[in-house]
Backbone as XML, in Angstrom:
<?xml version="1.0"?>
<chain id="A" units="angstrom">
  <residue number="1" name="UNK">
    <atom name="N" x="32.068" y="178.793" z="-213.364"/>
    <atom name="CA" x="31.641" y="179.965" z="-212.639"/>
    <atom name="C" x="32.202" y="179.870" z="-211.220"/>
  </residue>
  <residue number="2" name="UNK">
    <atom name="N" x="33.079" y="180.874" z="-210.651"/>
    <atom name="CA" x="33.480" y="180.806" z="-209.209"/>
    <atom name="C" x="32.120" y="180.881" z="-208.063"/>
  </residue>
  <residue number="3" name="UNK">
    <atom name="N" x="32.572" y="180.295" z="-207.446"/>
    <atom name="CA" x="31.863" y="180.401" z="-205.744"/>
    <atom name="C" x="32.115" y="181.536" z="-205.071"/>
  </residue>
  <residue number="4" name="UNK">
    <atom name="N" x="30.984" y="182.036" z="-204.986"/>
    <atom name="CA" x="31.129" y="183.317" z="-203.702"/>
    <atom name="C" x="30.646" y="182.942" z="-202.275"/>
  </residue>
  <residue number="5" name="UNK">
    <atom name="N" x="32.069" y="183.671" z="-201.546"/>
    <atom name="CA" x="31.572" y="183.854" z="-199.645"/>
    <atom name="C" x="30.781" y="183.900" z="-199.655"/>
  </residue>
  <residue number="6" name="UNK">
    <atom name="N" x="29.955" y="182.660" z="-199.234"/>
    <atom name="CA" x="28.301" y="182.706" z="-198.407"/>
    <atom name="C" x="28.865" y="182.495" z="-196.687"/>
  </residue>
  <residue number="7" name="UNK">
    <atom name="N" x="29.766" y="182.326" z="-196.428"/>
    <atom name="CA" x="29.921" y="181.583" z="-195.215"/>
    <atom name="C" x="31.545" y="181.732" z="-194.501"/>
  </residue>
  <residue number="8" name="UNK">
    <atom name="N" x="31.787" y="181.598" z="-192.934"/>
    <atom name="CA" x="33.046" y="181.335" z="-192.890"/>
    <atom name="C" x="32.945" y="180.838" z="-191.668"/>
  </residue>
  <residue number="9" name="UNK">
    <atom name="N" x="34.493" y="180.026" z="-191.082"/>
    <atom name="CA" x="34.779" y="179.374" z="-190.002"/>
    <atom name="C" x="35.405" y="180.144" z="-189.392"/>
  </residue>
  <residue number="10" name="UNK">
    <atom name="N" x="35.687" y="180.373" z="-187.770"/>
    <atom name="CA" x="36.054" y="181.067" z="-187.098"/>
    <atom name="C" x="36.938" y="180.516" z="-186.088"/>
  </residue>
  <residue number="11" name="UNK">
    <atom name="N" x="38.746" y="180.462" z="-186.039"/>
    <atom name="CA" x="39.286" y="179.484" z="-185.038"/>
    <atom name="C" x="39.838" y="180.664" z="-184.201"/>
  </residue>
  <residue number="12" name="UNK">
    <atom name="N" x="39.732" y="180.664" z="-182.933"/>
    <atom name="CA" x="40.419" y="181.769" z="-181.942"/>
    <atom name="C" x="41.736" y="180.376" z="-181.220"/>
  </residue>
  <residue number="13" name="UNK">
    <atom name="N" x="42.749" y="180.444" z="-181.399"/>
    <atom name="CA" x="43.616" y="179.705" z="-180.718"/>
    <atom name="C" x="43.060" y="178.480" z="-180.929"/>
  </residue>
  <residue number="14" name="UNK">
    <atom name="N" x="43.241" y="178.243" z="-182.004"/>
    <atom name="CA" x="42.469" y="176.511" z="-182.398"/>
    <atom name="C" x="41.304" y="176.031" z="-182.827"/>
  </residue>
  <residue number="15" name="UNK">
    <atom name="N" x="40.561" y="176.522" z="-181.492"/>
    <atom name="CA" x="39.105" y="176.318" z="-181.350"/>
    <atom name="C" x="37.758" y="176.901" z="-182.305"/>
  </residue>
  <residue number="16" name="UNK">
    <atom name="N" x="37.352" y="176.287" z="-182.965"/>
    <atom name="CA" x="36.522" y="176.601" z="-183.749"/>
    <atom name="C" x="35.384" y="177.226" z="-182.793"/>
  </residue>
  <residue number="17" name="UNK">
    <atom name="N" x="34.912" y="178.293" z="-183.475"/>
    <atom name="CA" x="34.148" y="178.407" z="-182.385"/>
    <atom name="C" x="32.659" y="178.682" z="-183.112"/>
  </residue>
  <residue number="18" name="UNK">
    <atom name="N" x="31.174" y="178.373" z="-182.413"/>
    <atom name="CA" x="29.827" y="178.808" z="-183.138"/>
    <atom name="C" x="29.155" y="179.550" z="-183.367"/>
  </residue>
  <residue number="19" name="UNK">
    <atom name="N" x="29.817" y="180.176" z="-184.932"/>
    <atom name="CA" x="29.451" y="181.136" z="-185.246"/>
    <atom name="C" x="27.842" y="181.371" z="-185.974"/>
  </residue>
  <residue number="20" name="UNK">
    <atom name="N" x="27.051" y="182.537" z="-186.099"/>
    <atom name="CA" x="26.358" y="182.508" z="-187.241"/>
    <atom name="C" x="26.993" y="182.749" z="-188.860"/>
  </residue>
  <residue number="21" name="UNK">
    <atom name="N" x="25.756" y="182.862" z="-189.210"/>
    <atom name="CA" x="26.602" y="183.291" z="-190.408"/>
    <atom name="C" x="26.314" y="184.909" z="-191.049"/>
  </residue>
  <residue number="22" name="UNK">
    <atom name="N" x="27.241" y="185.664" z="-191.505"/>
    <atom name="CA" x="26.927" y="186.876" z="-191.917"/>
    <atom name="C" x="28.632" y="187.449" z="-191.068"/>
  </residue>
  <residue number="23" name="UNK">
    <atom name="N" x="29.923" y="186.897" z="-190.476"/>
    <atom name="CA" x="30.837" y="187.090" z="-189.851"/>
    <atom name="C" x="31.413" y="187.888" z="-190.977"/>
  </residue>
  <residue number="24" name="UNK">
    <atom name="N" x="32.229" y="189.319" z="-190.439"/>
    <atom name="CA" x="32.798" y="190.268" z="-191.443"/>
    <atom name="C" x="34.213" y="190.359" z="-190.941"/>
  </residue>
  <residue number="25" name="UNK">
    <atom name="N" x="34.752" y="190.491" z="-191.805"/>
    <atom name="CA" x="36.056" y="190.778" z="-191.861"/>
    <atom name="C" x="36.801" y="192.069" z="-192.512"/>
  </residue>
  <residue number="26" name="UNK">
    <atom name="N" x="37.383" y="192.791" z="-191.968"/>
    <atom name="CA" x="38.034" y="193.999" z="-192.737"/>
    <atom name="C" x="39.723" y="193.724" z="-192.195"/>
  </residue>
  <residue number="27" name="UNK">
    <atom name="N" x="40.663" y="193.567" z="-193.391"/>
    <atom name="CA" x="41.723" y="193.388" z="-192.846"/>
    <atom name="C" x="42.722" y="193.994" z="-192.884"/>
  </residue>
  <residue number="28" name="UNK">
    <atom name="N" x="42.389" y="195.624" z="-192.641"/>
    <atom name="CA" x="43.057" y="196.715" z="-192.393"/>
    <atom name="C" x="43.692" y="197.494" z="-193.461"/>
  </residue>
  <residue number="29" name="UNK">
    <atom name="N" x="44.830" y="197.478" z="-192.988"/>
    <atom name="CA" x="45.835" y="198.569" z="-193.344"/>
    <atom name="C" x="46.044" y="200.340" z="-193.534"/>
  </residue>
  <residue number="30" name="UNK">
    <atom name="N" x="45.789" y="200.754" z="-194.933"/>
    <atom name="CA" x="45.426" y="202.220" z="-194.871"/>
    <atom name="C" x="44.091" y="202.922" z="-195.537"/>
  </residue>
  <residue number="31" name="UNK">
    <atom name="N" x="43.554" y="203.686" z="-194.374"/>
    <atom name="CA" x="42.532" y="204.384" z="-194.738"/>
    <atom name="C" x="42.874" y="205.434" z="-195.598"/>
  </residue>
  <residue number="32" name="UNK">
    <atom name="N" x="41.925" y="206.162" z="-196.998"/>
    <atom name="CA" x="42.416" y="207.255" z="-197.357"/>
    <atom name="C" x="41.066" y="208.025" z="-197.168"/>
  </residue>
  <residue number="33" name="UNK">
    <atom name="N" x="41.328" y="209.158" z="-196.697"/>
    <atom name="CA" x="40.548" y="210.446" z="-196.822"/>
    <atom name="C" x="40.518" y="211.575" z="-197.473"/>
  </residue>
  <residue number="34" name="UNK">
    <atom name="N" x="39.511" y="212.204" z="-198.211"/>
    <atom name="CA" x="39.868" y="213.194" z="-199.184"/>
    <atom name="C" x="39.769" y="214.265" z="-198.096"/>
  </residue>
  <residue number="35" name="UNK">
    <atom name="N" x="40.661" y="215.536" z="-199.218"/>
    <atom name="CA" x="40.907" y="216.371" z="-198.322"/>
    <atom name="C" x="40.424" y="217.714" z="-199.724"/>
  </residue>
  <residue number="36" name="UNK">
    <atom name="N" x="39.333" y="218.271" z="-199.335"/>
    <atom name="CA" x="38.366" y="219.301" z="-200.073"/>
    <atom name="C" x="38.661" y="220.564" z="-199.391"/>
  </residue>
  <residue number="37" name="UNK">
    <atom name="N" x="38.207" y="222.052" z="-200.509"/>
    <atom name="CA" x="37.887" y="222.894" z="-199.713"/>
    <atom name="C" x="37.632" y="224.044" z="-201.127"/>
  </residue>
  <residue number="38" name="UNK">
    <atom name="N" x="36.991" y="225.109" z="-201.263"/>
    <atom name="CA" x="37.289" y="225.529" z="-202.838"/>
    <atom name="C" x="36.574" y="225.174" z="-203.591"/>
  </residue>
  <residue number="39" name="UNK">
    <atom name="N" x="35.494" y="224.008" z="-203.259"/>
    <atom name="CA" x="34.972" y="223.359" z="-204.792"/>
    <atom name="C" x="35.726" y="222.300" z="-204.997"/>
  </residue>
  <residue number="40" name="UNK">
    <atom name="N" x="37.003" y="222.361" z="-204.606"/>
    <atom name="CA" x="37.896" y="221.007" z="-204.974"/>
    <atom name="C" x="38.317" y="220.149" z="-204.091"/>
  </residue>
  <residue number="41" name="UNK">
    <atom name="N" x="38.812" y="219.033" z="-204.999"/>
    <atom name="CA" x="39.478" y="218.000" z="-204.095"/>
    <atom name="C" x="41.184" y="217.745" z="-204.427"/>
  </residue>
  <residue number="42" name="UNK">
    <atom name="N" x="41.736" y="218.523" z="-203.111"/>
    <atom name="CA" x="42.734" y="218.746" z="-203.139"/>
    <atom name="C" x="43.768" y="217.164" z="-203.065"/>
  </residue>
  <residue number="43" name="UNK">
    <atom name="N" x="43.435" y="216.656" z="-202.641"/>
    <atom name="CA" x="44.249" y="214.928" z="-202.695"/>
    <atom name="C" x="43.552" y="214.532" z="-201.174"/>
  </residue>
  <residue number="44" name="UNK">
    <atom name="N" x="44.535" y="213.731" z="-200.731"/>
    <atom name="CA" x="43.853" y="212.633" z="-199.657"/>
    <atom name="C" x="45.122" y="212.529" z="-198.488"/>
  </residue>
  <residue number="45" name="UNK">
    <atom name="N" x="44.550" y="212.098" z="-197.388"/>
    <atom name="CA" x="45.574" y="211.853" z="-196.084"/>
    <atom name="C" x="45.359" y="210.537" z="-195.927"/>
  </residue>
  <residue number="46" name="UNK">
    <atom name="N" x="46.145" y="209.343" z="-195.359"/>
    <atom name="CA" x="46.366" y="208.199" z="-194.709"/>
    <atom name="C" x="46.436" y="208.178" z="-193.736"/>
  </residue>
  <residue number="47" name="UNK">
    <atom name="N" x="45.897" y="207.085" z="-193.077"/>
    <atom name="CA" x="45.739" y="206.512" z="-191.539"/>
    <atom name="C" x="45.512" y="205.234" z="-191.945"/>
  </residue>
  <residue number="48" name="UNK">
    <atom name="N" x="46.544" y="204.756" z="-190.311"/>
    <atom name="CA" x="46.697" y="203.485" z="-190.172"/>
    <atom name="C" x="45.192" y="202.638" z="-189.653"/>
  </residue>
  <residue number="49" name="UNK">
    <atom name="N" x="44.604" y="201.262" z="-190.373"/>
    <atom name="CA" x="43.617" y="200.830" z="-189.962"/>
    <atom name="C" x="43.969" y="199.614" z="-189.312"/>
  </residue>
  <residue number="50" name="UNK">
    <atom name="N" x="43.636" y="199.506" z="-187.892"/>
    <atom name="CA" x="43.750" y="197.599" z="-187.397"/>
    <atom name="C" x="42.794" y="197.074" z="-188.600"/>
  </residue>
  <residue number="51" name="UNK">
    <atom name="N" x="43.066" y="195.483" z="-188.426"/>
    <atom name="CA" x="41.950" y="194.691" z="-189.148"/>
    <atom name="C" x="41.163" y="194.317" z="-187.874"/>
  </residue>
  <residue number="52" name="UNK">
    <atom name="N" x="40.003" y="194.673" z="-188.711"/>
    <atom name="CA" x="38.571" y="193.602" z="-187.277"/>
    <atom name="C" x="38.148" y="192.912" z="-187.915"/>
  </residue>
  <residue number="53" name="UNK">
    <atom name="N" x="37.344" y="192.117" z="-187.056"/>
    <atom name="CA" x="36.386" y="190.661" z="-187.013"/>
    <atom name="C" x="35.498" y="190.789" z="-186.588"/>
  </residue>
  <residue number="54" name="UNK">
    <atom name="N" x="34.240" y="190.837" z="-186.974"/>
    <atom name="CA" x="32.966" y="191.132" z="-186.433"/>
    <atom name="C" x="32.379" y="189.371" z="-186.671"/>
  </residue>
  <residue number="55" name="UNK">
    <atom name="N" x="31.832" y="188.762" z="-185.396"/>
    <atom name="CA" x="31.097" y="188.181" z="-185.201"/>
    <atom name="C" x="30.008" y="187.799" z="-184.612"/>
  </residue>
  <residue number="56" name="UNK">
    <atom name="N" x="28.934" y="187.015" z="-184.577"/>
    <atom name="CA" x="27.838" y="186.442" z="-183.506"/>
    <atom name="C" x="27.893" y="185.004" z="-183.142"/>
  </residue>
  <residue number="57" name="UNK">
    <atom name="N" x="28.520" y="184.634" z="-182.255"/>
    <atom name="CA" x="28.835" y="183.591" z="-181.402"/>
    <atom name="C" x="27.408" y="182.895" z="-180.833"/>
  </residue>
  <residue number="58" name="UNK">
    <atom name="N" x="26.947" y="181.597" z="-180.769"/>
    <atom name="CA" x="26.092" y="181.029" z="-180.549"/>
    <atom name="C" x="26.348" y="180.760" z="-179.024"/>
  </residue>
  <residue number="59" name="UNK">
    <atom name="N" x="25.675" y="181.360" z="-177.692"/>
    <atom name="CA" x="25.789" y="181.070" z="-176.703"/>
    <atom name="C" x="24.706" y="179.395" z="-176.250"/>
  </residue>
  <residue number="60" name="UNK">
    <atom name="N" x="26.082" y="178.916" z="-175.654"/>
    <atom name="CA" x="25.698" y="177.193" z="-175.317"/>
    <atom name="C" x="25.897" y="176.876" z="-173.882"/>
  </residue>
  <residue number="61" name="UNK">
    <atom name="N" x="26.023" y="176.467" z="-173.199"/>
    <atom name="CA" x="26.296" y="175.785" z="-171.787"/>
    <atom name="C" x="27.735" y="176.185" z="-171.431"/>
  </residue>
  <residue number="62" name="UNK">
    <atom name="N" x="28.302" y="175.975" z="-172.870"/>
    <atom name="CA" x="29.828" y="176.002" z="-172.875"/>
    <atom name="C" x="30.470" y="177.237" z="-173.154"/>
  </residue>
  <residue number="63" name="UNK">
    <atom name="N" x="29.537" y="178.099" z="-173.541"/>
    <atom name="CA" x="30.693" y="179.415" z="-173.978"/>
    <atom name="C" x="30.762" y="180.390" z="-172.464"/>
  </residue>
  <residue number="64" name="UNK">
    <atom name="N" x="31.810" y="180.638" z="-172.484"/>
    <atom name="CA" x="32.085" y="181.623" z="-170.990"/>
    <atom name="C" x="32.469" y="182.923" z="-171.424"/>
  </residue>
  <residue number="65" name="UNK">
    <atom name="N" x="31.462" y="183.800" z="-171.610"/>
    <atom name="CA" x="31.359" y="185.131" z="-171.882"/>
    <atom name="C" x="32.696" y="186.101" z="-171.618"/>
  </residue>
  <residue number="66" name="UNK">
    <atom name="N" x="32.622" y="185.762" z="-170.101"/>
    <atom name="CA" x="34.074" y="186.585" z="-169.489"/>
    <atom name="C" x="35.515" y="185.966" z="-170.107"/>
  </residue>
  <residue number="67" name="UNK">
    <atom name="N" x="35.600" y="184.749" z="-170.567"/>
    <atom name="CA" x="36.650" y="184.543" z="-171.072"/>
    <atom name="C" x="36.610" y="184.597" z="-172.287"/>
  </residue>
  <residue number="68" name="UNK">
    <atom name="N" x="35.645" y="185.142" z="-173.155"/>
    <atom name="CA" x="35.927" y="185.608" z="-174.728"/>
    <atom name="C" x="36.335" y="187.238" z="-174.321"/>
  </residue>
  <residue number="69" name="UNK">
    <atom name="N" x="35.425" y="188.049" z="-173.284"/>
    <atom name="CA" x="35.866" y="189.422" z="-173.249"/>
    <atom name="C" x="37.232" y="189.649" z="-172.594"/>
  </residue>
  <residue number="70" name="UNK">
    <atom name="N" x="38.113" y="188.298" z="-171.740"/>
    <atom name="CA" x="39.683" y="188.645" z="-171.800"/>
    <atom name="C" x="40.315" y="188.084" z="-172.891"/>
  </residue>
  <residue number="71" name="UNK">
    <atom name="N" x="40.095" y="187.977" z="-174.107"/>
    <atom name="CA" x="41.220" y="187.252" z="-175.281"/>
    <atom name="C" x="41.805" y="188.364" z="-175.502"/>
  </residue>
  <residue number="72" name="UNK">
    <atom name="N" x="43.051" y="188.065" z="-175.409"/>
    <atom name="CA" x="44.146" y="189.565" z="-175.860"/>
    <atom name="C" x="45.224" y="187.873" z="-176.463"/>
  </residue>
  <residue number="73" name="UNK">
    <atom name="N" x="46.106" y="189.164" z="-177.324"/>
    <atom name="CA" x="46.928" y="188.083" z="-177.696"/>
    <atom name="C" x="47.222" y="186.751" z="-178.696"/>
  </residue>
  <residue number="74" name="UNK">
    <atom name="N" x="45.875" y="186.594" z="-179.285"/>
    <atom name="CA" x="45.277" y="185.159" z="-179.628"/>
    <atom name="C" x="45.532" y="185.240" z="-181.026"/>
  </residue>
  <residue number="75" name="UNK">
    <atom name="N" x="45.580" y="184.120" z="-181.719"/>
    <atom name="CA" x="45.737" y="183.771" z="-182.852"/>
    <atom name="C" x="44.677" y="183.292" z="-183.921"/>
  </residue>
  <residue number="76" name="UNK">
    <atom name="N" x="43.612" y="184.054" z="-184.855"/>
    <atom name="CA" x="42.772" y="183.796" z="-185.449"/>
    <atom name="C" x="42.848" y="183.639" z="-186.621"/>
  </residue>
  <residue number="77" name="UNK">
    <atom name="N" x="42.325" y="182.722" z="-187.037"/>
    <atom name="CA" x="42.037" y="182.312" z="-188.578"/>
    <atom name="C" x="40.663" y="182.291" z="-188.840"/>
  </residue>
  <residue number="78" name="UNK">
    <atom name="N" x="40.000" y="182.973" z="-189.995"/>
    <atom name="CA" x="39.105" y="183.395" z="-190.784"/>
    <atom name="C" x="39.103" y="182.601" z="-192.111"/>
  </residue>
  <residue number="79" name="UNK">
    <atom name="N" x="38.187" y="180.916" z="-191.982"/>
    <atom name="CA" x="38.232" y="180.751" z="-193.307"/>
    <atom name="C" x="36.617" y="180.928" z="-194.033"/>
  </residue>
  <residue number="80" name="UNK">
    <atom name="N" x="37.125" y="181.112" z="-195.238"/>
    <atom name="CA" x="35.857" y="181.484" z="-195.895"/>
    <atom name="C" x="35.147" y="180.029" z="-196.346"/>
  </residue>
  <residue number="81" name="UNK">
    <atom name="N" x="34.103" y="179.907" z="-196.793"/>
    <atom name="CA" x="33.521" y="178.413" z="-197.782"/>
    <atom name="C" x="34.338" y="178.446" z="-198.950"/>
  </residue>
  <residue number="82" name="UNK">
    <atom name="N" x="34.860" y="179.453" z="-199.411"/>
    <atom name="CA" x="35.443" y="179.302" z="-201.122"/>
    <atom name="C" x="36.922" y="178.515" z="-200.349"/>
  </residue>
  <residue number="83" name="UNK">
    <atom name="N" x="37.459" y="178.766" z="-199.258"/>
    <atom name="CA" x="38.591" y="178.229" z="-199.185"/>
    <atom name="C" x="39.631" y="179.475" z="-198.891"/>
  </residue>
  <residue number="84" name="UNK">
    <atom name="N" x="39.229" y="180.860" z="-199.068"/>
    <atom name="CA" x="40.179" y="182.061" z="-198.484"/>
    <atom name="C" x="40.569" y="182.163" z="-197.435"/>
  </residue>
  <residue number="85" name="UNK">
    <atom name="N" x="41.547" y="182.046" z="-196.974"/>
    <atom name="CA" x="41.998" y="181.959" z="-195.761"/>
    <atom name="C" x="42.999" y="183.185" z="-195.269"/>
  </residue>
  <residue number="86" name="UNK">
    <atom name="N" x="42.611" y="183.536" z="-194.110"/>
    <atom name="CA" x="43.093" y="185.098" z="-193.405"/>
    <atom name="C" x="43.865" y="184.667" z="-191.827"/>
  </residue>
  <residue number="87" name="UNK">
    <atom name="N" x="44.871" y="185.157" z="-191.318"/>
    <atom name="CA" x="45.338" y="184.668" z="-190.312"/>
    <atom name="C" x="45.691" y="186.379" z="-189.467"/>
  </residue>
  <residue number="88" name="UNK">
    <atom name="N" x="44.807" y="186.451" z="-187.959"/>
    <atom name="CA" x="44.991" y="187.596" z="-187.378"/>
    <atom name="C" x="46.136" y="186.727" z="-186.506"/>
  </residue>
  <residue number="89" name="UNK">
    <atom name="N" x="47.075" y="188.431" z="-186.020"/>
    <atom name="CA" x="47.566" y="187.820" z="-185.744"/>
    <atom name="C" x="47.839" y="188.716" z="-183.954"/>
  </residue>
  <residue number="90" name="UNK">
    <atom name="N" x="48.082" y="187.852" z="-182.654"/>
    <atom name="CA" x="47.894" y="188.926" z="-181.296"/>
    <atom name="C" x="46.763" y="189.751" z="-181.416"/>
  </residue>
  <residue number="91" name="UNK">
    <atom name="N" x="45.552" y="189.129" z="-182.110"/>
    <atom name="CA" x="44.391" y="189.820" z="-181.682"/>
    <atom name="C" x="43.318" y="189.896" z="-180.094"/>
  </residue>
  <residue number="92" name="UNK">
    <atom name="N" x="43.077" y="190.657" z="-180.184"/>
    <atom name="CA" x="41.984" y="191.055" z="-179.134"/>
    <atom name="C" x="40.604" y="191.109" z="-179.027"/>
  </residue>
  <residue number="93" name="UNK">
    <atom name="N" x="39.878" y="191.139" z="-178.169"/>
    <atom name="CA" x="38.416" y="191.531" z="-177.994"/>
    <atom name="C" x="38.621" y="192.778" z="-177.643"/>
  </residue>
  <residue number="94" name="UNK">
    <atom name="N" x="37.872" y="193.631" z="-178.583"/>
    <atom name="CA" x="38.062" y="194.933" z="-178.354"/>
    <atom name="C" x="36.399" y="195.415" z="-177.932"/>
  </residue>
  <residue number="95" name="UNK">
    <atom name="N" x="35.244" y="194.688" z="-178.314"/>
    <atom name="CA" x="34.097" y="195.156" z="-177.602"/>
    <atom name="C" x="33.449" y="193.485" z="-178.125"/>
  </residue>
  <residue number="96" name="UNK">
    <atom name="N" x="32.124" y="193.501" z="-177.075"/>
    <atom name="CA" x="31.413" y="192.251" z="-176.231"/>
    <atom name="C" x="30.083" y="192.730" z="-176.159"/>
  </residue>
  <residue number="97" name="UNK">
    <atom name="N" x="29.284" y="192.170" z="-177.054"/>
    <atom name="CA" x="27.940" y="193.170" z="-177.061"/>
    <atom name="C" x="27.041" y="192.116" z="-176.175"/>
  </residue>
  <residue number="98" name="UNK">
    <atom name="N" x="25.847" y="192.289" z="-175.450"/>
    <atom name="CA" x="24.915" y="191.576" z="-173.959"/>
    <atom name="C" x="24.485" y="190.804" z="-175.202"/>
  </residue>
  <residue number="99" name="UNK">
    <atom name="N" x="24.178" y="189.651" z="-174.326"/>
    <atom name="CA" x="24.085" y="188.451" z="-174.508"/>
    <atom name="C" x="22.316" y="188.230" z="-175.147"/>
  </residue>
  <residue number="100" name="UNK">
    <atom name="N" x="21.850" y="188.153" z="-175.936"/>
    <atom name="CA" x="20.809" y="187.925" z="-176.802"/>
    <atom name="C" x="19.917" y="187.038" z="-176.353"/>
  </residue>
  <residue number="101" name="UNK">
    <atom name="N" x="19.411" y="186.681" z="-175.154"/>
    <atom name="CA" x="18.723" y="185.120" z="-175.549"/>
    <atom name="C" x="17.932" y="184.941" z="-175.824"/>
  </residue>
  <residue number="102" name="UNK">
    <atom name="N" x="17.080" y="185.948" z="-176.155"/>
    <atom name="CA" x="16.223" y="185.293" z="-177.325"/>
    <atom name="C" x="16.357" y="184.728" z="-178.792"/>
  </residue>
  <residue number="103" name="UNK">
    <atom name="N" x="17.841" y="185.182" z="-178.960"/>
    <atom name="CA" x="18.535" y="184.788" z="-179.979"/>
    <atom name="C" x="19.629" y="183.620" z="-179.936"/>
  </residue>
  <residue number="104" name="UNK">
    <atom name="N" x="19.842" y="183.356" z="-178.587"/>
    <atom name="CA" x="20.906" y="182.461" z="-178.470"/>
    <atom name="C" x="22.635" y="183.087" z="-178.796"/>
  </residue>
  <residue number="105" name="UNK">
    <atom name="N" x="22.777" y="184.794" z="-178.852"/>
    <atom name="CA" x="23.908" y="185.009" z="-179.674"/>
    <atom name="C" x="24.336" y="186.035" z="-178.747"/>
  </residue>
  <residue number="106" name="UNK">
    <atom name="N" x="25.661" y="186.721" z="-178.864"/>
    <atom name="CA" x="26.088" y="187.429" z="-178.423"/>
    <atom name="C" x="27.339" y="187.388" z="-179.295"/>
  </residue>
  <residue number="107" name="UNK">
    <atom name="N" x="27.391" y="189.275" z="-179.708"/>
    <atom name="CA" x="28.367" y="189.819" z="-180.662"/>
    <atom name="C" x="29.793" y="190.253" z="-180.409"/>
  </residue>
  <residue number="108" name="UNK">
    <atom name="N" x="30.729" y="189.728" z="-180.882"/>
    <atom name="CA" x="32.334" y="190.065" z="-180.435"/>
    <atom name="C" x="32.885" y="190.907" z="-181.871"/>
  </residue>
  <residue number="109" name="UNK">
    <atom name="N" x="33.760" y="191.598" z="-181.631"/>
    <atom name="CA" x="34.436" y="192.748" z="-181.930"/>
    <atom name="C" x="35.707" y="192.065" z="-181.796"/>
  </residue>
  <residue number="110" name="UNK">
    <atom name="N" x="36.809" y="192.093" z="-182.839"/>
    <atom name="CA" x="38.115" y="191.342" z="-182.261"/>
    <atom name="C" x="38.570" y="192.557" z="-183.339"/>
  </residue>
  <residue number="111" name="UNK">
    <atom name="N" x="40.531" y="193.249" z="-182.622"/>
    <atom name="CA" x="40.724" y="193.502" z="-183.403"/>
    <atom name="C" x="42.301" y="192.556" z="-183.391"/>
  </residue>
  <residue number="112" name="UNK">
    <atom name="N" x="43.157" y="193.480" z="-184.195"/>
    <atom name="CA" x="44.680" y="192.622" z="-184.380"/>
    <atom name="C" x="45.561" y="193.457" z="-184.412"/>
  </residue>
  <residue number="113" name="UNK">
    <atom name="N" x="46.736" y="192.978" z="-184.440"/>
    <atom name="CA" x="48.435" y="193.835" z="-185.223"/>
    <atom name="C" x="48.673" y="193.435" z="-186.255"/>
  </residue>
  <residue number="114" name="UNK">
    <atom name="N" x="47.483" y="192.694" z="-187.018"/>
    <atom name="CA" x="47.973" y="192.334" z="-188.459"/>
    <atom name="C" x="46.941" y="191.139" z="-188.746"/>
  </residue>
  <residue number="115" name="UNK">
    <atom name="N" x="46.943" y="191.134" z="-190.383"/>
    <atom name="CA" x="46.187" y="190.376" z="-190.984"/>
    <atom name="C" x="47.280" y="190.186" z="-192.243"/>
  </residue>
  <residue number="116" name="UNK">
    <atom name="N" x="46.633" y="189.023" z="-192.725"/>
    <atom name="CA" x="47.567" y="188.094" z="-193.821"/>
    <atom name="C" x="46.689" y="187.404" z="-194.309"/>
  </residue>
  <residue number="117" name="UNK">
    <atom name="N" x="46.513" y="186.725" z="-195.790"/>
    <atom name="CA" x="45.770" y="186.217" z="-196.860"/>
    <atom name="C" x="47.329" y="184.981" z="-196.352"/>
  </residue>
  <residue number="118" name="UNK">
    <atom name="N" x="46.265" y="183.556" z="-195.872"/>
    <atom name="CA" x="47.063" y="182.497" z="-195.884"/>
    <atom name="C" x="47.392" y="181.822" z="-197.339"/>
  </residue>
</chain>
């Protein structure tokens, strides 16, 4: 019986960083939209999708907020527990959600110019 994603590791330029768990991944490409009118569905249009990374980062002594909200550029890998491995690639912080502490967490938004199944 295969193993399913319960879990994944998160490296921004190396660094593993502390994540919770529940981290999503969508790794782009093309959106389709139907296109109705009549009762019917006439076919569909395409648009281009970045891939994002939705995470919750465990704030520690050590994490510096302002320098996760300048990562532009960076090189991420997304591995899963089964062993799936995803490589962004010149990704960004595209949104930085306030800092949780009653939770210890604070949520990052990364997007990319590309995603790849390593």
């Amino acid at each position: 019986m295969p193993q399913i994603t319960g879990k994944a590791i998160i490296k921004v330029d190396g660094n593993q960083w502390r994540t919770t768990d529940g981290c999503k991944l969508h790794p782009g490409g093309v959106e389709r939209e139907p296109k109705v009118g009549g009762g019917k569905v006439h076919g569909y249009n395409e648009k281009t999708k970045a891939p994002e990374l939705d995470a919750s980062v465990y704030h520690t002594k050590d994490t510096d907020l302002t320098a996760i909200n300048a990562i532009k550029n960076a090189t991420v890998i997304f591995e899963s527990d089964t062993g799936d491995r995803y490589l962004l690639r010149n990704a960004w912080v595209g949104s930085q959600e306030a800092l949780d502490a009653e939770n210890g967490t604070v949520g990052v938004k990364m997007s990319a110019e590309s995603c790849e199944r390593l």
